[in-house]
PDB file of N, CA, C, O and CB in Angstrom:
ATOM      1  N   UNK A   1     -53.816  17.195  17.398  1.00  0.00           N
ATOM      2  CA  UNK A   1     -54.790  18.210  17.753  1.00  0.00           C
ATOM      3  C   UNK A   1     -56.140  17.783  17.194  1.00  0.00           C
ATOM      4  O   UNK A   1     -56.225  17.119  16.161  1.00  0.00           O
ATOM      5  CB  UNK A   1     -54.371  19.613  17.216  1.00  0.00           C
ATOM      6  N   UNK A   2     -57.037  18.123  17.797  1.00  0.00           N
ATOM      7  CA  UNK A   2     -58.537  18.032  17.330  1.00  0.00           C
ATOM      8  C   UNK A   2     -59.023  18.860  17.165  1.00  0.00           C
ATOM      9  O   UNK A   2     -58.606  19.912  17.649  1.00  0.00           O
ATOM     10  CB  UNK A   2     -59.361  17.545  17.904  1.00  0.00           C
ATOM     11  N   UNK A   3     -60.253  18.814  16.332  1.00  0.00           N
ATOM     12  CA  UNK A   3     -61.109  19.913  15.345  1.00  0.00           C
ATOM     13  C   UNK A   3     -62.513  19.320  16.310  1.00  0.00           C
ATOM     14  O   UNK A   3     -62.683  18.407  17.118  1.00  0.00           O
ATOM     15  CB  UNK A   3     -61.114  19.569  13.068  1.00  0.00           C
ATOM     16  N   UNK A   4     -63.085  20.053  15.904  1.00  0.00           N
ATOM     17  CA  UNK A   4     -64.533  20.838  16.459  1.00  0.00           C
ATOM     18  C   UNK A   4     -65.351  21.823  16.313  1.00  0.00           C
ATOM     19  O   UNK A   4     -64.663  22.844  16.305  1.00  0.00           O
ATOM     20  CB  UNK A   4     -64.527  21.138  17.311  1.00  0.00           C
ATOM     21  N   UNK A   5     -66.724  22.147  16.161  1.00  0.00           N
ATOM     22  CA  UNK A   5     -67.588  22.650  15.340  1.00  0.00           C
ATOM     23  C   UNK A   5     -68.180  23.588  17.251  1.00  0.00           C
ATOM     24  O   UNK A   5     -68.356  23.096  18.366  1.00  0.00           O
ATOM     25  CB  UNK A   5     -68.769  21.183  14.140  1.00  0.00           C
ATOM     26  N   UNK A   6     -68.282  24.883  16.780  1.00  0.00           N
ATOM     27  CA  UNK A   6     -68.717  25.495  17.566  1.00  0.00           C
ATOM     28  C   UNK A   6     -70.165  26.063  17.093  1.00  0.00           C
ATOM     29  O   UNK A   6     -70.153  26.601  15.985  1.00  0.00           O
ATOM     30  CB  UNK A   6     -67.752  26.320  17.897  1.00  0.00           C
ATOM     31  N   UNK A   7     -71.273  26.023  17.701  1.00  0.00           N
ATOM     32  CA  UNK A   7     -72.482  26.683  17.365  1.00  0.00           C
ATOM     33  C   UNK A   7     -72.648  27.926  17.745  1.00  0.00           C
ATOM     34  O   UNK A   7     -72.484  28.387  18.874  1.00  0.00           O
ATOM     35  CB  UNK A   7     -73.469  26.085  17.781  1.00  0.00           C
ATOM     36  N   UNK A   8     -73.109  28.684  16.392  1.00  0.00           N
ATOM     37  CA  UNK A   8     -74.008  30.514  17.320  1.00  0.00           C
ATOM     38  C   UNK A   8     -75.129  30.472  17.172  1.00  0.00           C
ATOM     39  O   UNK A   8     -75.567  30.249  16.044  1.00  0.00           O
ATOM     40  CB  UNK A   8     -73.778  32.259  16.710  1.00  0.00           C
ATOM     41  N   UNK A   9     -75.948  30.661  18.203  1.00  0.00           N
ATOM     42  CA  UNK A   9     -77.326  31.013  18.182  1.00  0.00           C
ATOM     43  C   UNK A   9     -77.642  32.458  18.531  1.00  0.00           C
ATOM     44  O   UNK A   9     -76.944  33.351  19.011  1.00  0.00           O
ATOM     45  CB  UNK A   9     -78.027  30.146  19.075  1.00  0.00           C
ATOM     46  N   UNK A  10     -78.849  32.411  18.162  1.00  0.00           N
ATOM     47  CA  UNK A  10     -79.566  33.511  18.244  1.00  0.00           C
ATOM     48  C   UNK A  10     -79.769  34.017  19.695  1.00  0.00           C
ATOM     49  O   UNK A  10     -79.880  32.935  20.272  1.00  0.00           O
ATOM     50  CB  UNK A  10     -80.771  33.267  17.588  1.00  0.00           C
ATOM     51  N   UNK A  11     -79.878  34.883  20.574  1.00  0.00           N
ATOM     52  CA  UNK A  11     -79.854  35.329  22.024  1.00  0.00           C
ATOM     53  C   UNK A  11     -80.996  34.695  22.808  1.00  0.00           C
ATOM     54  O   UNK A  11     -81.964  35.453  22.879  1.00  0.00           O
ATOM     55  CB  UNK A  11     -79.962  36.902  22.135  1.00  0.00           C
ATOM     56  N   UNK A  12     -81.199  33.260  23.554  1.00  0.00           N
ATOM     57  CA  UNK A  12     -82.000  33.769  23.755  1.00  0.00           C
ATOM     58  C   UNK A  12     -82.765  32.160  23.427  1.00  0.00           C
ATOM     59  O   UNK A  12     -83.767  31.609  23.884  1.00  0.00           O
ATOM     60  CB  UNK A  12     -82.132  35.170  23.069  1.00  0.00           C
ATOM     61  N   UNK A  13     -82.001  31.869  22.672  1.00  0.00           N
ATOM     62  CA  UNK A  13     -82.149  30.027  22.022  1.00  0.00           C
ATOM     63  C   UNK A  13     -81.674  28.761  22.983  1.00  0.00           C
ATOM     64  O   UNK A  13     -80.508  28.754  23.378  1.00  0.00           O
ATOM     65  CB  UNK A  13     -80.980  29.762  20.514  1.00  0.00           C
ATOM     66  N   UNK A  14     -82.194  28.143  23.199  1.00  0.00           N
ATOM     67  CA  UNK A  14     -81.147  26.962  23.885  1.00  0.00           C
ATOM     68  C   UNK A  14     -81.298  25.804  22.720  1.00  0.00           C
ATOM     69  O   UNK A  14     -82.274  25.449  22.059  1.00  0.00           O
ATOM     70  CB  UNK A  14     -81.735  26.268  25.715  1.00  0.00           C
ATOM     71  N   UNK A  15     -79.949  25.372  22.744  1.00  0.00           N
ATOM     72  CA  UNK A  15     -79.515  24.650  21.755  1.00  0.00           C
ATOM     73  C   UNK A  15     -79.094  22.902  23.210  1.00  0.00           C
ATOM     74  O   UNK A  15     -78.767  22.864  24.397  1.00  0.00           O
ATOM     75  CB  UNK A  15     -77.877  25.795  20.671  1.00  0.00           C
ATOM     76  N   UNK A  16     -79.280  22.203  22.509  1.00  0.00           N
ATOM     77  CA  UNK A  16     -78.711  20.535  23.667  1.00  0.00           C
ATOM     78  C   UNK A  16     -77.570  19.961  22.345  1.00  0.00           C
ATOM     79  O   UNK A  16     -77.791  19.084  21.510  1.00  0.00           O
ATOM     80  CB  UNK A  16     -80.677  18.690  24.120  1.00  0.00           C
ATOM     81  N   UNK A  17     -76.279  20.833  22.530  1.00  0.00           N
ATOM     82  CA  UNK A  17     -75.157  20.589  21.967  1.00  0.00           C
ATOM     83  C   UNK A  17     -74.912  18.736  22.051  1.00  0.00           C
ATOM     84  O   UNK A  17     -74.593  18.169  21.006  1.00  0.00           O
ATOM     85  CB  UNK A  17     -74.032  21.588  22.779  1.00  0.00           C
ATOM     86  N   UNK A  18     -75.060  18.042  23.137  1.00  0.00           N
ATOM     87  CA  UNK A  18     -74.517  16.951  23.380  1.00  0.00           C
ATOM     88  C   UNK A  18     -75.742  15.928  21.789  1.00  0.00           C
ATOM     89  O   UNK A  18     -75.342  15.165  20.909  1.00  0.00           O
ATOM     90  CB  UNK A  18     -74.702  16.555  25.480  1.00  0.00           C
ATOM     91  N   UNK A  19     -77.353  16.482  22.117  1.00  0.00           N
ATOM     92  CA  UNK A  19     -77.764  15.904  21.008  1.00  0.00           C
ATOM     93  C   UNK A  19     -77.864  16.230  19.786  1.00  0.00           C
ATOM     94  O   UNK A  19     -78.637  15.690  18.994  1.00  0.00           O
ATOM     95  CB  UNK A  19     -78.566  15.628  21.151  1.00  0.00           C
ATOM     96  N   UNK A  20     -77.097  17.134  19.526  1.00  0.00           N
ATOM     97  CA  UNK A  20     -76.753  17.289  18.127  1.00  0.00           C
ATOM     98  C   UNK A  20     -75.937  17.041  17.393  1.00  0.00           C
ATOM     99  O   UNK A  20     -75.908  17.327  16.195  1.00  0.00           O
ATOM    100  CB  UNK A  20     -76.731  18.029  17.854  1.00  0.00           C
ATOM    101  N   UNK A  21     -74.710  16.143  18.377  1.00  0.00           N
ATOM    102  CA  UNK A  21     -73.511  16.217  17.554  1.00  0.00           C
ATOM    103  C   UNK A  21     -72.526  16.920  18.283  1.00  0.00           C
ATOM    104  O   UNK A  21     -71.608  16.183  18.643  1.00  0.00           O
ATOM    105  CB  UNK A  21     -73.732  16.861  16.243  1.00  0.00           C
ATOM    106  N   UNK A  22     -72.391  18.327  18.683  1.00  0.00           N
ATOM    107  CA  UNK A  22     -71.926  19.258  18.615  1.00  0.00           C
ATOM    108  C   UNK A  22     -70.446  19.096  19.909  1.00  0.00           C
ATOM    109  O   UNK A  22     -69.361  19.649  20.089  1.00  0.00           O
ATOM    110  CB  UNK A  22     -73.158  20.284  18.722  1.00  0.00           C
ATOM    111  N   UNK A  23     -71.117  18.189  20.447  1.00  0.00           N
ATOM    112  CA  UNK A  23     -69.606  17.341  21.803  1.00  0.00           C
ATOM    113  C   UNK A  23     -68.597  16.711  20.775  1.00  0.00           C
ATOM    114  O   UNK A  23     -67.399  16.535  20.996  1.00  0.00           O
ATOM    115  CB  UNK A  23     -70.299  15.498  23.186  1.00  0.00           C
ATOM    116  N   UNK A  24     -69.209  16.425  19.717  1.00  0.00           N
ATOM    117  CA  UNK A  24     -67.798  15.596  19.227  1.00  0.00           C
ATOM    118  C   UNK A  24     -66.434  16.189  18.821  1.00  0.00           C
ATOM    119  O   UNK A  24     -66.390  17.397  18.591  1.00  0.00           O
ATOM    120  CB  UNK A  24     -68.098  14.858  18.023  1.00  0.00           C
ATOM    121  N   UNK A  25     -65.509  15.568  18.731  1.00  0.00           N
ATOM    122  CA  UNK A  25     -63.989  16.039  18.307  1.00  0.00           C
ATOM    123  C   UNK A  25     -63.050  15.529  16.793  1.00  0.00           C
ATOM    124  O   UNK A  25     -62.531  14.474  17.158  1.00  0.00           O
ATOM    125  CB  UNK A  25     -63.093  15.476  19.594  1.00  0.00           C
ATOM    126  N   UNK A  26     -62.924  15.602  16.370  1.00  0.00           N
ATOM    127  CA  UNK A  26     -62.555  14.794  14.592  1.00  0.00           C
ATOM    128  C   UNK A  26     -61.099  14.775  14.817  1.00  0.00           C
ATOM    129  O   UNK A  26     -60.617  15.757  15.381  1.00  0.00           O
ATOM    130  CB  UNK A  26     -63.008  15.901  12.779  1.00  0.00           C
ATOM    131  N   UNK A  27     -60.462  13.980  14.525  1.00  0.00           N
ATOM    132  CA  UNK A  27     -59.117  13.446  14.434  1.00  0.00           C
ATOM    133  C   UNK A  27     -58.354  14.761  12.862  1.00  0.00           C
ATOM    134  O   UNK A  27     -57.198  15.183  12.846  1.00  0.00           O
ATOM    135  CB  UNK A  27     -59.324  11.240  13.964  1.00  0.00           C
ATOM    136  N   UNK A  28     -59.435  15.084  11.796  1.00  0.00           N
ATOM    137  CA  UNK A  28     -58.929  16.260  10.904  1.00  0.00           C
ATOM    138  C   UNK A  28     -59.790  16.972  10.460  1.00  0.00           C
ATOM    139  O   UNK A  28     -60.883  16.682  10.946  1.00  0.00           O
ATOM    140  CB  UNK A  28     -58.242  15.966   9.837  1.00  0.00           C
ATOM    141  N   UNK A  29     -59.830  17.898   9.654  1.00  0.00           N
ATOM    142  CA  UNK A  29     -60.070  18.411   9.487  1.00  0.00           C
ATOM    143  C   UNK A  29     -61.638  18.229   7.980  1.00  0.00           C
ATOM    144  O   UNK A  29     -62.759  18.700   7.789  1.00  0.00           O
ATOM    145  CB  UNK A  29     -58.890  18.858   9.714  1.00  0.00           C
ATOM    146  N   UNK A  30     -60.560  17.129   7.210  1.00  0.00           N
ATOM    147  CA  UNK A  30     -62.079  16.645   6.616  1.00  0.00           C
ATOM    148  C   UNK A  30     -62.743  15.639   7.154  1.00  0.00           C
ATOM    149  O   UNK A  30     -63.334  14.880   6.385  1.00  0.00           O
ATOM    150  CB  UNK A  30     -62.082  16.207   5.284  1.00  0.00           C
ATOM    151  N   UNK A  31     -62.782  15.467   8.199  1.00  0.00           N
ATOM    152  CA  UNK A  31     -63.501  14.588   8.705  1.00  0.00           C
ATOM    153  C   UNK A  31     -64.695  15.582   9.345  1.00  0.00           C
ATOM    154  O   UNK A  31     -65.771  15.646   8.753  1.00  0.00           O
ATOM    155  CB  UNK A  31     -62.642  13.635   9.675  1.00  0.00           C
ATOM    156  N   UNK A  32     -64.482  16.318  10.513  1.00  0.00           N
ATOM    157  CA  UNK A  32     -65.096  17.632  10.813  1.00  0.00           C
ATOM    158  C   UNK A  32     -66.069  18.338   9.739  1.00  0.00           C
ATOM    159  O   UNK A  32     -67.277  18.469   9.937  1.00  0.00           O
ATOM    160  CB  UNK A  32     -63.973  18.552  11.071  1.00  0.00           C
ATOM    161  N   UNK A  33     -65.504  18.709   8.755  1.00  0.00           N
ATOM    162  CA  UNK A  33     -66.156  19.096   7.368  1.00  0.00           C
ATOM    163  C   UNK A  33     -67.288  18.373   6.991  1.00  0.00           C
ATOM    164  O   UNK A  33     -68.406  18.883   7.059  1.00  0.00           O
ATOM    165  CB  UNK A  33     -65.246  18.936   6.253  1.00  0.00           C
ATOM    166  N   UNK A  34     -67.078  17.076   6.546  1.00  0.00           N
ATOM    167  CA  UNK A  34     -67.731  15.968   6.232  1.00  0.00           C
ATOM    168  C   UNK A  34     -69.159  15.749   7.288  1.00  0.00           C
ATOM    169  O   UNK A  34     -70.324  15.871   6.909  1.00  0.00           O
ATOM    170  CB  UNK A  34     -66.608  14.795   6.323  1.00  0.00           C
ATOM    171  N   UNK A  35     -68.840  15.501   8.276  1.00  0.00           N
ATOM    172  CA  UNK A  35     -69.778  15.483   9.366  1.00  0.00           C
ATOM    173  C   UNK A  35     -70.879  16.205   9.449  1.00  0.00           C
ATOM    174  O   UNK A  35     -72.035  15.837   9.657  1.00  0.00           O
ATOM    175  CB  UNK A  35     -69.257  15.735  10.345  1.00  0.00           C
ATOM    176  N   UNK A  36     -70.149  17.973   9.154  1.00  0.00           N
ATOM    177  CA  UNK A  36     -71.347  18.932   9.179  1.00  0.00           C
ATOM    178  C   UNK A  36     -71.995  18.891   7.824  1.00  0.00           C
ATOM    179  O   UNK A  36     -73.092  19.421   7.652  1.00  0.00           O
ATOM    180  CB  UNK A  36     -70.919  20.455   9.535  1.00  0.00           C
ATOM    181  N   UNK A  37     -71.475  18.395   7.041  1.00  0.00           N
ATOM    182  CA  UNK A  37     -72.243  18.406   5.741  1.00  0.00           C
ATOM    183  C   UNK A  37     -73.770  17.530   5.808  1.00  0.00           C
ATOM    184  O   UNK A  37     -74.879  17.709   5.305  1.00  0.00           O
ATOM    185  CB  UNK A  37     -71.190  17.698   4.565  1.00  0.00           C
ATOM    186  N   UNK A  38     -73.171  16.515   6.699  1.00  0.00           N
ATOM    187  CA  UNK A  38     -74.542  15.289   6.911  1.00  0.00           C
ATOM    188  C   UNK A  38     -75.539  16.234   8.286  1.00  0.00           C
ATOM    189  O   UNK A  38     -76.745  16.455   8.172  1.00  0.00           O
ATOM    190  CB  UNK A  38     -73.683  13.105   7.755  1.00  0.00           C
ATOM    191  N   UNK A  39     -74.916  16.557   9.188  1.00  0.00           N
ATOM    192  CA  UNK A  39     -75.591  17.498  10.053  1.00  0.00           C
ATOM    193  C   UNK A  39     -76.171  18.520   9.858  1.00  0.00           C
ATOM    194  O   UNK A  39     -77.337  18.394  10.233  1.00  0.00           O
ATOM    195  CB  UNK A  39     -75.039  17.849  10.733  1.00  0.00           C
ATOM    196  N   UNK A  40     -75.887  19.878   9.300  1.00  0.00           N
ATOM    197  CA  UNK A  40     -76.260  20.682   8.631  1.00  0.00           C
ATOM    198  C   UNK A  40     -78.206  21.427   8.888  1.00  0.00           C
ATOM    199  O   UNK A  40     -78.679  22.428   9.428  1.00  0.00           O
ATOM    200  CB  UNK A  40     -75.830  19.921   7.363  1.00  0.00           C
ATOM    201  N   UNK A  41     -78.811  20.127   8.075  1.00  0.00           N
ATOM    202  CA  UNK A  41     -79.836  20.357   8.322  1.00  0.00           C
ATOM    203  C   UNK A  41     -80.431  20.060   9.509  1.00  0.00           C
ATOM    204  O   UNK A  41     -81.631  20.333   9.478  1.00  0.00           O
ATOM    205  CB  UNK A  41     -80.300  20.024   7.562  1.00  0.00           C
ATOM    206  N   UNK A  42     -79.991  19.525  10.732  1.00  0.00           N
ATOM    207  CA  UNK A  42     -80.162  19.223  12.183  1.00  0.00           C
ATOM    208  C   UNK A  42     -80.200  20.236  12.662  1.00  0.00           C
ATOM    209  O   UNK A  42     -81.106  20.666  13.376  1.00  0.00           O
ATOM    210  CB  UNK A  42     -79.299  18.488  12.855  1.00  0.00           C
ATOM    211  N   UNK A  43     -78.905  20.952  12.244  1.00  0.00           N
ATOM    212  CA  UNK A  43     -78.410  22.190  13.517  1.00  0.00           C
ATOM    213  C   UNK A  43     -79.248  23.213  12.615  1.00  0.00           C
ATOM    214  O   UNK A  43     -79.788  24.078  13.305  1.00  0.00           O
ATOM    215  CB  UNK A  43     -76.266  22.702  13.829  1.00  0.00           C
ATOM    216  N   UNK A  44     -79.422  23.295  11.627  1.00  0.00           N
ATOM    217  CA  UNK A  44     -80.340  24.641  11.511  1.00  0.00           C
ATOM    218  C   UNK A  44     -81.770  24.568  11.736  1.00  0.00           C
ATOM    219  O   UNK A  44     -82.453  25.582  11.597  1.00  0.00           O
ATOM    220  CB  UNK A  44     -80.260  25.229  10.162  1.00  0.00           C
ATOM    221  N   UNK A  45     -82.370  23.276  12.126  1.00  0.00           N
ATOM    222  CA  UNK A  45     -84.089  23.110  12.230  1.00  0.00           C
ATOM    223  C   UNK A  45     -83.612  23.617  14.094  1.00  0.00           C
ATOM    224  O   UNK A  45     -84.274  24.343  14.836  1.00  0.00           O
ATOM    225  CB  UNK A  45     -85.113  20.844  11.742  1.00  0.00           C
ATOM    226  N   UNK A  46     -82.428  23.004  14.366  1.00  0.00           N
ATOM    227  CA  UNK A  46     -82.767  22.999  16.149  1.00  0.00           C
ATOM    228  C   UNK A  46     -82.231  24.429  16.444  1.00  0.00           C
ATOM    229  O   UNK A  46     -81.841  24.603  17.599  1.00  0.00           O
ATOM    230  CB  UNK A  46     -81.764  21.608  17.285  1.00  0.00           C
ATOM    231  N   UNK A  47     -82.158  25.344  15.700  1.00  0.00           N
ATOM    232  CA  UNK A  47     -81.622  27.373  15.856  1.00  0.00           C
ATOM    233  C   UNK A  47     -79.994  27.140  15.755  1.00  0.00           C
ATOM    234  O   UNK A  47     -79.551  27.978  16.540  1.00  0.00           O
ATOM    235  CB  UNK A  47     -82.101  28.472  17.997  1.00  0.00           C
ATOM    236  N   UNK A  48     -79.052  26.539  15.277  1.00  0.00           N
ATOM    237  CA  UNK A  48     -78.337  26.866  15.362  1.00  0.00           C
ATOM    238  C   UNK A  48     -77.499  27.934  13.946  1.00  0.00           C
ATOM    239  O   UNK A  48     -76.990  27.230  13.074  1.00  0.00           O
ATOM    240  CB  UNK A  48     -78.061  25.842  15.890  1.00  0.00           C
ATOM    241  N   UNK A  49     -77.375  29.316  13.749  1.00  0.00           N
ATOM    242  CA  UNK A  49     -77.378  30.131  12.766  1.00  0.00           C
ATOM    243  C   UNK A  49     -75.896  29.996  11.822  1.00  0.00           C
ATOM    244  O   UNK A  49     -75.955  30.256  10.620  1.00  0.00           O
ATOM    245  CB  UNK A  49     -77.654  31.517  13.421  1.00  0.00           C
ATOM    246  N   UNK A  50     -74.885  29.671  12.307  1.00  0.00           N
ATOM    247  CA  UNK A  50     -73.925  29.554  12.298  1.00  0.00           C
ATOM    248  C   UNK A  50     -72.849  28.329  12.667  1.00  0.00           C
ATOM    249  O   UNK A  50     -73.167  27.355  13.349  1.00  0.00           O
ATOM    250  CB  UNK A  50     -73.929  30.362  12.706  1.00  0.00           C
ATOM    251  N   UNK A  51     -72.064  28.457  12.332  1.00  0.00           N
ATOM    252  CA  UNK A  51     -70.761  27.346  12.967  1.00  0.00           C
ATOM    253  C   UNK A  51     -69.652  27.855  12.510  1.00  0.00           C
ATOM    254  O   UNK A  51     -69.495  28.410  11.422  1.00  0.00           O
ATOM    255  CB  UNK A  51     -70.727  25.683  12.470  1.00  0.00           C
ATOM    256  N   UNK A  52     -68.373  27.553  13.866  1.00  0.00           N
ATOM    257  CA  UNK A  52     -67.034  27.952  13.393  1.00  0.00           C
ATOM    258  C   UNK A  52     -66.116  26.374  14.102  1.00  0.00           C
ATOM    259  O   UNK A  52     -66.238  25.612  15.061  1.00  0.00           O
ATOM    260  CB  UNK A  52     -66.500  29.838  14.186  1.00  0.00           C
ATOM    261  N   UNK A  53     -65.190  26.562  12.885  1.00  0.00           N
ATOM    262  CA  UNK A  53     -64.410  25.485  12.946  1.00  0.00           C
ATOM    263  C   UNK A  53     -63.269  25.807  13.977  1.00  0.00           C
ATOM    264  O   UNK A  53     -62.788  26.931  14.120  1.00  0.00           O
ATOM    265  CB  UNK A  53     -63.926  25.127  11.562  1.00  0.00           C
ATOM    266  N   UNK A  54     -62.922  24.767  14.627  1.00  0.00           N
ATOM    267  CA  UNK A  54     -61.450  25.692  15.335  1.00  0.00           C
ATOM    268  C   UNK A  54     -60.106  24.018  15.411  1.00  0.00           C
ATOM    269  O   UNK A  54     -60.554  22.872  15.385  1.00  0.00           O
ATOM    270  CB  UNK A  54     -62.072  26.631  17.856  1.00  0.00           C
ATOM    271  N   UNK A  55     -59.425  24.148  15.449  1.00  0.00           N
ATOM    272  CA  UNK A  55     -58.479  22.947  15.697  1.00  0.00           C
ATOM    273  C   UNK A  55     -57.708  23.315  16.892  1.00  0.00           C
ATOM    274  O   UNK A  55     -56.677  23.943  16.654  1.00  0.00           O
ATOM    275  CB  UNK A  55     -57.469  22.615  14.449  1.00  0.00           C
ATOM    276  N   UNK A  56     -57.975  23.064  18.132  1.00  0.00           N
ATOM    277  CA  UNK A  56     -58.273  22.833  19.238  1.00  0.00           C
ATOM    278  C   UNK A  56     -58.504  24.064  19.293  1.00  0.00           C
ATOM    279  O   UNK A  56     -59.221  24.395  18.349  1.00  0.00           O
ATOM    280  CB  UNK A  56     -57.517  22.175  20.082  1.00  0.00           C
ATOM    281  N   UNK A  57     -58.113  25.288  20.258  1.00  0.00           N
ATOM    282  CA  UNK A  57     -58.529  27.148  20.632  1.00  0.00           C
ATOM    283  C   UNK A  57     -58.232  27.519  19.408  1.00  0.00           C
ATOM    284  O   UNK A  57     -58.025  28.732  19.357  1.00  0.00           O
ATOM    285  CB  UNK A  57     -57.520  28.236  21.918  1.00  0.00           C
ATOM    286  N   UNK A  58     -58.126  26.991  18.424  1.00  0.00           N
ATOM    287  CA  UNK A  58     -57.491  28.274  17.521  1.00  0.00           C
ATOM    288  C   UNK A  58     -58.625  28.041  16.163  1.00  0.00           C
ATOM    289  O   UNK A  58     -58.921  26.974  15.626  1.00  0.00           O
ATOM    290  CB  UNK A  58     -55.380  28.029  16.981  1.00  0.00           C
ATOM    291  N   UNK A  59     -59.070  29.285  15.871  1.00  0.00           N
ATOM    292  CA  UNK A  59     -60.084  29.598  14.942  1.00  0.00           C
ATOM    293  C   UNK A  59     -59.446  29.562  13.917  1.00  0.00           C
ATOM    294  O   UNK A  59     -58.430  30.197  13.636  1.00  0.00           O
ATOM    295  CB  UNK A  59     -60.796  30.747  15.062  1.00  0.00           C
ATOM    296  N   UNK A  60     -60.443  28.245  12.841  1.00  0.00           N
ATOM    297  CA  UNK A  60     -60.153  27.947  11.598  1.00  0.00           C
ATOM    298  C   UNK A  60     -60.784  28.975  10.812  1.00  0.00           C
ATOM    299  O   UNK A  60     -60.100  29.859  10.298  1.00  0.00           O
ATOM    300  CB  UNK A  60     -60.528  26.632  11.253  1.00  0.00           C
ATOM    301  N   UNK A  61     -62.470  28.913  10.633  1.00  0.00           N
ATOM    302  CA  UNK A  61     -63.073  29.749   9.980  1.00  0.00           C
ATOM    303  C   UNK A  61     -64.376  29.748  10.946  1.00  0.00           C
ATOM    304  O   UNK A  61     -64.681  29.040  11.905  1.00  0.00           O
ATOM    305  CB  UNK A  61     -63.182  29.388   8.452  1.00  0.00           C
ATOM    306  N   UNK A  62     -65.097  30.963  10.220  1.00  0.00           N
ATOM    307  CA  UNK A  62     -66.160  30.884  10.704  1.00  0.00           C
ATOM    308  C   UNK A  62     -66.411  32.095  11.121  1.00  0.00           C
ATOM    309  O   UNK A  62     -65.455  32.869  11.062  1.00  0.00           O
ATOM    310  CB  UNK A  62     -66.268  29.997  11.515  1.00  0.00           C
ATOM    311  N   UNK A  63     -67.940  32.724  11.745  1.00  0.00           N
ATOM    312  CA  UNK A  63     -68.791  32.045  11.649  1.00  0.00           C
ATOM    313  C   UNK A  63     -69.424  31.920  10.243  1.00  0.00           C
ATOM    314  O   UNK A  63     -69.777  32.862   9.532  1.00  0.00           O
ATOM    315  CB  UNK A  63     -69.483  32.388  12.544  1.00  0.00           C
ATOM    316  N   UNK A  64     -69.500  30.729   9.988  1.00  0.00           N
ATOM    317  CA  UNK A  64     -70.566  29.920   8.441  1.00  0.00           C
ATOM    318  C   UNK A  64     -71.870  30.223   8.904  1.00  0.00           C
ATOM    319  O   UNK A  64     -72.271  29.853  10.008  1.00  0.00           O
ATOM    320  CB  UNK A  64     -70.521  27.833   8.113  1.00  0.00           C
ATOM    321  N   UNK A  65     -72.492  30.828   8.168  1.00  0.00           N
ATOM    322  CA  UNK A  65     -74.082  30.580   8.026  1.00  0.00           C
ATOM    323  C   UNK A  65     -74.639  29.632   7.482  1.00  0.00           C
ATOM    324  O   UNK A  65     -74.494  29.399   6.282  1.00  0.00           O
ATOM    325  CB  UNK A  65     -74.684  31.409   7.442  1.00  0.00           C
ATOM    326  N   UNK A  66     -75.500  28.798   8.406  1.00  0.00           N
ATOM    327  CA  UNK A  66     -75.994  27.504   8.230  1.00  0.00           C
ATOM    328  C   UNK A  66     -77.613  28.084   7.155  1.00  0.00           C
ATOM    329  O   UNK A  66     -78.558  27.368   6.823  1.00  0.00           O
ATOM    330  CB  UNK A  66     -76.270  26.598  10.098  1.00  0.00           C
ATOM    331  N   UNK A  67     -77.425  29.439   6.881  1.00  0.00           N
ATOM    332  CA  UNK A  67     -78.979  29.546   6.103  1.00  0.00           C
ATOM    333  C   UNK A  67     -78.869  29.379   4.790  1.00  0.00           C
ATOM    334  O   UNK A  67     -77.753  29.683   4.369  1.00  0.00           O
ATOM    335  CB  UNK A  67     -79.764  30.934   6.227  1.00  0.00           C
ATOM    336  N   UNK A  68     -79.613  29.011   4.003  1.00  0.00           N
ATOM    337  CA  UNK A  68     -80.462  28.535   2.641  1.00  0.00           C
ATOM    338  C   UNK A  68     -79.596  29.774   1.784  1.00  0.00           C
ATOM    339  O   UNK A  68     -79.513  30.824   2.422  1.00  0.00           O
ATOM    340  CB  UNK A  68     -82.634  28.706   2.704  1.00  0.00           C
ATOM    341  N   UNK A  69     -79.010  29.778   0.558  1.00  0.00           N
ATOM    342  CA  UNK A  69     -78.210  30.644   0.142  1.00  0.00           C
ATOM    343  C   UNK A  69     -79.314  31.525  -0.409  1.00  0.00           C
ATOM    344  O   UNK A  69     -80.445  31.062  -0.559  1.00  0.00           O
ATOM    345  CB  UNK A  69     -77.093  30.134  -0.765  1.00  0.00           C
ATOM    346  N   UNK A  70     -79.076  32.547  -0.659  1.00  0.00           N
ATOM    347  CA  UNK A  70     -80.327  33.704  -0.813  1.00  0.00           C
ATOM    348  C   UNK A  70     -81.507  34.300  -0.001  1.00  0.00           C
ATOM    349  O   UNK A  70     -82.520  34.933  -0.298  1.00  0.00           O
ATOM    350  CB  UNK A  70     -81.001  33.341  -1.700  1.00  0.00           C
ATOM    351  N   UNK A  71     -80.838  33.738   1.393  1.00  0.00           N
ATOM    352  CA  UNK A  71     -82.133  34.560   2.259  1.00  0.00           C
ATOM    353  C   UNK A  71     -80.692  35.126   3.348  1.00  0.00           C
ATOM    354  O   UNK A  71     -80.900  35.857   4.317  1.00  0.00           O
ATOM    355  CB  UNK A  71     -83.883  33.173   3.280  1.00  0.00           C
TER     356      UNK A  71
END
């Protein structure tokens, strides 16, 4: 099974999933993890508010808030 990072935006945002990363698929689960750690600051300059993990349909966690801790 494969893992994958789903984005939430704000209503209203267009996000270009394919250049952010956001098409890809991870063989596990820390790999997936790992990835968004280096991404992170990408997807929140380009609106993306959130991310949920899923291993293939099925919801790992999420939604994570990609914002600055204390705001």
């Amino acid at each position: 099974m494969s893992w994958r990072w789903q984005a939430d935006k704000p209503r209203g945002v267009v996000i270009d999933a394919a250049g952010l990363g956001l098409e890809q698929t991870f063989p596990a689960q820390g790999d997936a993890e790992s990835w968004l750690g280096e991404a992170y600051p990408e997807l929140a300059e380009a609106g993306v508010t959130a991310v949920s993990l899923f291993e293939g349909d099925r919801l790992v966690y999420g939604p994570m808030s990609l914002a600055p801790e204390g705001t």
